[in-house]
C-alpha positions as CSV (number, residue, x, y, z in Angstrom):
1,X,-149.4,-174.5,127.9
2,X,-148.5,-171.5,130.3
3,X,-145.1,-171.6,128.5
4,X,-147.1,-170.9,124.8
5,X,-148.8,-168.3,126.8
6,X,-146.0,-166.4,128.3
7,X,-144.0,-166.6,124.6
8,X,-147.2,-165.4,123.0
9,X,-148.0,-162.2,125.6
10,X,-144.3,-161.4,125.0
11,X,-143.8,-158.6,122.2
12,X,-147.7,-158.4,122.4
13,X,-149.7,-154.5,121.4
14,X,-152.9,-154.5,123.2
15,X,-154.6,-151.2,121.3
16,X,-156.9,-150.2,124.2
17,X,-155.9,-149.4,127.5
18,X,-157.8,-147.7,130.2
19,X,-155.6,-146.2,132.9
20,X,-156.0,-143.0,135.7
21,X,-155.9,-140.1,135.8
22,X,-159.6,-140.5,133.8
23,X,-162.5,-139.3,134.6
24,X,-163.9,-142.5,135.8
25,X,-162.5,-144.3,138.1
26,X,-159.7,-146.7,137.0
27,X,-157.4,-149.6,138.4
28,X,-154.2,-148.0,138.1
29,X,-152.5,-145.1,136.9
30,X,-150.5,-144.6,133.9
31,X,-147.1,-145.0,135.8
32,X,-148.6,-148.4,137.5
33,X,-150.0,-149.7,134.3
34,X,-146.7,-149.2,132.3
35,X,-144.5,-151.0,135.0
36,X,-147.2,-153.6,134.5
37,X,-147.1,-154.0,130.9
38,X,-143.0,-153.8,131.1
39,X,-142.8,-155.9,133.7
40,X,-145.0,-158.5,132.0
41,X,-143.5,-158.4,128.8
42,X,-145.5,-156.5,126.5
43,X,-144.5,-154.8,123.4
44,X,-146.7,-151.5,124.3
45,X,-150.1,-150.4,124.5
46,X,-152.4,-147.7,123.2
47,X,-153.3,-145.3,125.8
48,X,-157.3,-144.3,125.4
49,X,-159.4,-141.6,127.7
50,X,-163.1,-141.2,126.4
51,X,-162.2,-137.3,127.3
52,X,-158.9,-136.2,126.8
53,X,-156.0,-136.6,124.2
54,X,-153.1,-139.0,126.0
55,X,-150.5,-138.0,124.1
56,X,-148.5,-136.4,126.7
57,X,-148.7,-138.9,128.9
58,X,-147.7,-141.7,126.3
59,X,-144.9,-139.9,125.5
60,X,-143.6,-139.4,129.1
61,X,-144.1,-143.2,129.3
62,X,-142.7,-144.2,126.3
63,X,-138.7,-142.5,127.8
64,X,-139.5,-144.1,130.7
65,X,-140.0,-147.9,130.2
66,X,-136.9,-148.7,127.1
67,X,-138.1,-151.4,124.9
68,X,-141.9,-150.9,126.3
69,X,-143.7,-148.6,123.1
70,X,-147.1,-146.4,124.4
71,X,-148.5,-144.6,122.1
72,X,-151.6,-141.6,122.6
73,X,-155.0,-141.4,121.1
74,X,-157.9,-139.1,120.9
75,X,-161.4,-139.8,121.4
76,X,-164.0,-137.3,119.8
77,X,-166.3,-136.6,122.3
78,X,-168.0,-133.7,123.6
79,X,-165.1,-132.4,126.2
80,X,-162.9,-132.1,123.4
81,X,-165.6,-130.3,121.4
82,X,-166.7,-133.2,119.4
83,X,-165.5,-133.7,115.6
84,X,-162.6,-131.2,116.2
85,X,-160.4,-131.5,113.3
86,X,-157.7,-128.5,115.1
87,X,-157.5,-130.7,117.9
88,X,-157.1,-134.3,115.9
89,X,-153.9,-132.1,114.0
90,X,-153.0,-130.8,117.6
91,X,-153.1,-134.5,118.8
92,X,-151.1,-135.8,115.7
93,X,-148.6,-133.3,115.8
94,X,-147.9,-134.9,119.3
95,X,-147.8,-138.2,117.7
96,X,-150.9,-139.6,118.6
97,X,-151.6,-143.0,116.6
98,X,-155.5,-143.8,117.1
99,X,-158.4,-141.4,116.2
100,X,-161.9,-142.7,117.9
101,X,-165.1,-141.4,116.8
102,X,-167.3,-140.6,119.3
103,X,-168.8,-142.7,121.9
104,X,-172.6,-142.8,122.1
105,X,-172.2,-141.9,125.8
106,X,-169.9,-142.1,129.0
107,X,-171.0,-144.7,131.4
108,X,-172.8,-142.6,134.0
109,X,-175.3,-140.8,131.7
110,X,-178.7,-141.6,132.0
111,X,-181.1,-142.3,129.0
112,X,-182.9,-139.1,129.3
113,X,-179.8,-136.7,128.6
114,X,-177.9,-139.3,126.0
115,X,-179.8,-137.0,122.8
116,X,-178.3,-133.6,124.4
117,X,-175.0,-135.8,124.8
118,X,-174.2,-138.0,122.0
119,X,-171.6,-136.2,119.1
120,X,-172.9,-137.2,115.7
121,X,-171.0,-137.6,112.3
122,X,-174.0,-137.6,109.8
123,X,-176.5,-134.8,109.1
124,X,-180.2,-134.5,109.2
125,X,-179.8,-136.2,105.5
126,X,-177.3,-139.0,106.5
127,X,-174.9,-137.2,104.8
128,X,-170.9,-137.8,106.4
129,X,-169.8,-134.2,108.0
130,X,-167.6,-131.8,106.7
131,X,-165.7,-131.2,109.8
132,X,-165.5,-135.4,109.8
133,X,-164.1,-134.8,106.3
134,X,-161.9,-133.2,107.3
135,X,-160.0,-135.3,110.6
136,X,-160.5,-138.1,107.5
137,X,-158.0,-136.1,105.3
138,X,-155.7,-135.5,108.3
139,X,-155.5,-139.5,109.6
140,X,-154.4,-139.8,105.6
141,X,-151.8,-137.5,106.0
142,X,-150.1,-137.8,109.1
143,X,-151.1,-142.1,108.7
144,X,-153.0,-142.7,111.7
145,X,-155.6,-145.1,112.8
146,X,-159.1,-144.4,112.2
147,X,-161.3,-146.4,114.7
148,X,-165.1,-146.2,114.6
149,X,-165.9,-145.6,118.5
150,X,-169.4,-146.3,119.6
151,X,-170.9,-145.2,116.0
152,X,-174.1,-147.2,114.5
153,X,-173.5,-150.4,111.7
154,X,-174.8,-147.9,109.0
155,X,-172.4,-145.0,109.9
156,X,-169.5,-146.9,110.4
157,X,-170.1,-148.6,107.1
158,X,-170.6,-145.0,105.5
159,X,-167.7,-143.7,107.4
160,X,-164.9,-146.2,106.2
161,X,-165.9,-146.1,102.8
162,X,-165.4,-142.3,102.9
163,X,-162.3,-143.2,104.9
164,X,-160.7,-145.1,102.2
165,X,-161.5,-142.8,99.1
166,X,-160.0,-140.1,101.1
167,X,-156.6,-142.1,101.7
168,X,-157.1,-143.9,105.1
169,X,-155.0,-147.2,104.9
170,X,-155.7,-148.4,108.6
171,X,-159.2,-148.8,110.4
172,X,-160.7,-150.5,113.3
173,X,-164.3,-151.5,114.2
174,X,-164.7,-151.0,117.8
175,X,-166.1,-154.5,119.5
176,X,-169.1,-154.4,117.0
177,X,-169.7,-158.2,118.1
178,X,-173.4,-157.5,119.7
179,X,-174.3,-154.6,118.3
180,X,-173.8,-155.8,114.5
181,X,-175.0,-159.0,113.1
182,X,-172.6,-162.0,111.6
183,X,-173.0,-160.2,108.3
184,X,-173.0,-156.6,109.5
185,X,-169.2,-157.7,110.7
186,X,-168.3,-158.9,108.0
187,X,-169.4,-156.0,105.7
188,X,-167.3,-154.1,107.9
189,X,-164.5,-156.3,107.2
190,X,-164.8,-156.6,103.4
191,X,-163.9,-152.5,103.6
192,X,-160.6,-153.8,104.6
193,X,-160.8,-152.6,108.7
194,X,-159.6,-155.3,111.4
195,X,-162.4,-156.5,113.4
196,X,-161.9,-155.8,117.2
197,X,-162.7,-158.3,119.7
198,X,-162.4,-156.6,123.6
199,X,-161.6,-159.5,126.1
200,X,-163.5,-157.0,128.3
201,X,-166.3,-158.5,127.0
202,X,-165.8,-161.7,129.0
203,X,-165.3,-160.4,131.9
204,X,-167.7,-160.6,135.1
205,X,-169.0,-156.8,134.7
206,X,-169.8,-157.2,131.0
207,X,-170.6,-160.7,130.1
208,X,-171.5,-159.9,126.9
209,X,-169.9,-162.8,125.3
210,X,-167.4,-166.2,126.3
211,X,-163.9,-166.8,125.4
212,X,-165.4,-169.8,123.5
213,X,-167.7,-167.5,121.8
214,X,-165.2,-165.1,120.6
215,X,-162.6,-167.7,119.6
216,X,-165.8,-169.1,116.9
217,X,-166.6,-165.7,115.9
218,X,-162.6,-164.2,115.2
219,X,-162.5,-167.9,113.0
220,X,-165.6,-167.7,111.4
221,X,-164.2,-163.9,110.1
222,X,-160.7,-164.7,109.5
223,X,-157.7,-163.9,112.4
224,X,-156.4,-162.0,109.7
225,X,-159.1,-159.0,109.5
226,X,-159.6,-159.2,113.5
227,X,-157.7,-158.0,117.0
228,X,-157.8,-159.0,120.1
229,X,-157.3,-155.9,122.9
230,X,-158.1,-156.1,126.6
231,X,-160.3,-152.5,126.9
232,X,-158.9,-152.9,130.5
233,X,-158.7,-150.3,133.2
234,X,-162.0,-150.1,135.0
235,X,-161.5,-150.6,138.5
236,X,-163.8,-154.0,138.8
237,X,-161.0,-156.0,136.6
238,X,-157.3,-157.1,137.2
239,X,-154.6,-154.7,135.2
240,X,-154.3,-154.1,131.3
241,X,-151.0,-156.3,131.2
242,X,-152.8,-159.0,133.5
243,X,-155.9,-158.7,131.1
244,X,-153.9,-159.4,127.9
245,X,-152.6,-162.7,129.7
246,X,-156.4,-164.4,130.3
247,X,-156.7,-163.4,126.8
248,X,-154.5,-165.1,125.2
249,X,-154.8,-168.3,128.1
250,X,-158.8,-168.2,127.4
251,X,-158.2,-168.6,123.7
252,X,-155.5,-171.3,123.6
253,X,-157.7,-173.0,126.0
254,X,-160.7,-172.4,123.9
255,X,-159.2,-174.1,121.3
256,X,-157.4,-171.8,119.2
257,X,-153.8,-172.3,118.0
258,X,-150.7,-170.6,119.3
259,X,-150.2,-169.4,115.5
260,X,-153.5,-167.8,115.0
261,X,-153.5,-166.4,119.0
262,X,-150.3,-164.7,117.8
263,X,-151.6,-163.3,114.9
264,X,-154.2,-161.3,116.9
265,X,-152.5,-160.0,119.9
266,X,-148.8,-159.3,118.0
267,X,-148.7,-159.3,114.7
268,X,-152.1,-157.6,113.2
269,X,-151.4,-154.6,116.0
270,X,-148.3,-154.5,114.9
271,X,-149.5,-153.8,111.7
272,X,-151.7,-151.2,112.6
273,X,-149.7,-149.2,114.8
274,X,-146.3,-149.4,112.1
């Protein structure tokens, strides 16, 4: 079995990496977390910071490490003034791959200043944004990856159906397992974005869900419309290329097959990020 595993993490995309300099405090840095992904035998990784684009950085890493692809990403949160459609362009121009909408909060905010925090993308009248109009029609044009962030069920519904009348060929849910039903998820899938499944979620710090668990849900959706990334970096938890190993161990062992643990890890992100 460790031989199916070590085949299977080899030419593998995780989507969502974590990595210092952040402004939490993180495992390793971007040079240690590349050597790690090379040295492991990963295909690349997408290089997230809830607060500042990573494009830079990707690319530095990306002439460092031949035959290891990292790619950059924005997230639209407040430090980058929210839905910023300059910056998105900015960010693209640089060849950033993955567009988040906002996250609902960063980790050390308290409940009584998450309503002067959180960046919305509806009005008053659940209307979508113009300015989130907007980044839609430049992730058409310049074909990037529209991921939903830490949105509600409803909005992120709204906001892909928008998505794909303006032109948006690839989307991702962001771990939606446990804060959207069975047939919330799948709604979201029937508007053609991949399901993402964040083996963060199993770990000690989060235990959210079980390998078992997630290994029933990704087959009760279809391994076709879902991915599998690691959402590693936080200091608590081994590294990103480490991470992408128990996944793919914890799912063979839960029961899935080599073909379909593939699927999720390699050839869906591959997808996405071509």
């Amino acid at each position: 079995m460790n031989n199916e595993v070590i085949e299977i993490v080899k030419g593998s995309f995780d989507l969502r990496v974590n990595s210092g300099p952040d402004t939490q405090e993180r495992r390793l840095n971007v040079l240690d977390t590349a050597r790690a992904a090379y040295e492991g035998g990963l295909g690349g990784f997408v290089l997230k910071s809830p607060d500042y684009p990573t494009m830079p950085l990707a690319s530095v890493l990306d002439q460092m490490y031949p035959g290891l692809q990292v790619l950059g990403s924005i997230t639209l949160n407040k430090s980058i003034g929210g839905i910023n459609p300059t910056a998105v362009q900015v960010s693209a121009d640089l060849g950033a791959k993955i567009v988040w909408m906002p996250n609902s909060k960063t980790c050390d905010q308290s409940v009584s200043d998450i309503s002067e925090t959180v960046v919305k993308i509806m009005d008053s009248e659940s209307n979508i944004l113009s300015e989130v109009v907007d980044v839609l029609d430049i992730i058409a044009a310049e074909d990037m990856v529209l991921a939903s962030g830490h949105i509600s069920h409803g909005d992120t519904i709204k906001l892909f159906e928008e998505a794909k009348i303006r032109g948006v060929k690839k989307m991702i849910a962001t771990h939606p397992f446990g804060n959207s039903t069975n047939t919330e998820m799948e709604e979201i899938a029937s508007t053609g974005a991949y399901i993402e499944f964040a083996f963060l979620s199993c770990m000690p710090t989060e235990q959210t869900m079980s390998p078992r668990i997630m290994c029933e849900q990704i087959l009760q959706l279809g391994v076709e419309k879902c991915l599998v990334t690691t959402d590693f970096g936080n200091w608590t938890n081994p590294p990103p290329a480490e991470g992408m190993r128990m996944a793919v161990a914890s799912l063979l062992d839960s029961g899935m097959s080599v073909d379909d643990v593939t699927k999720l890890v390699k050839h869906n992100p591959q997808k996405i990020i071509s």
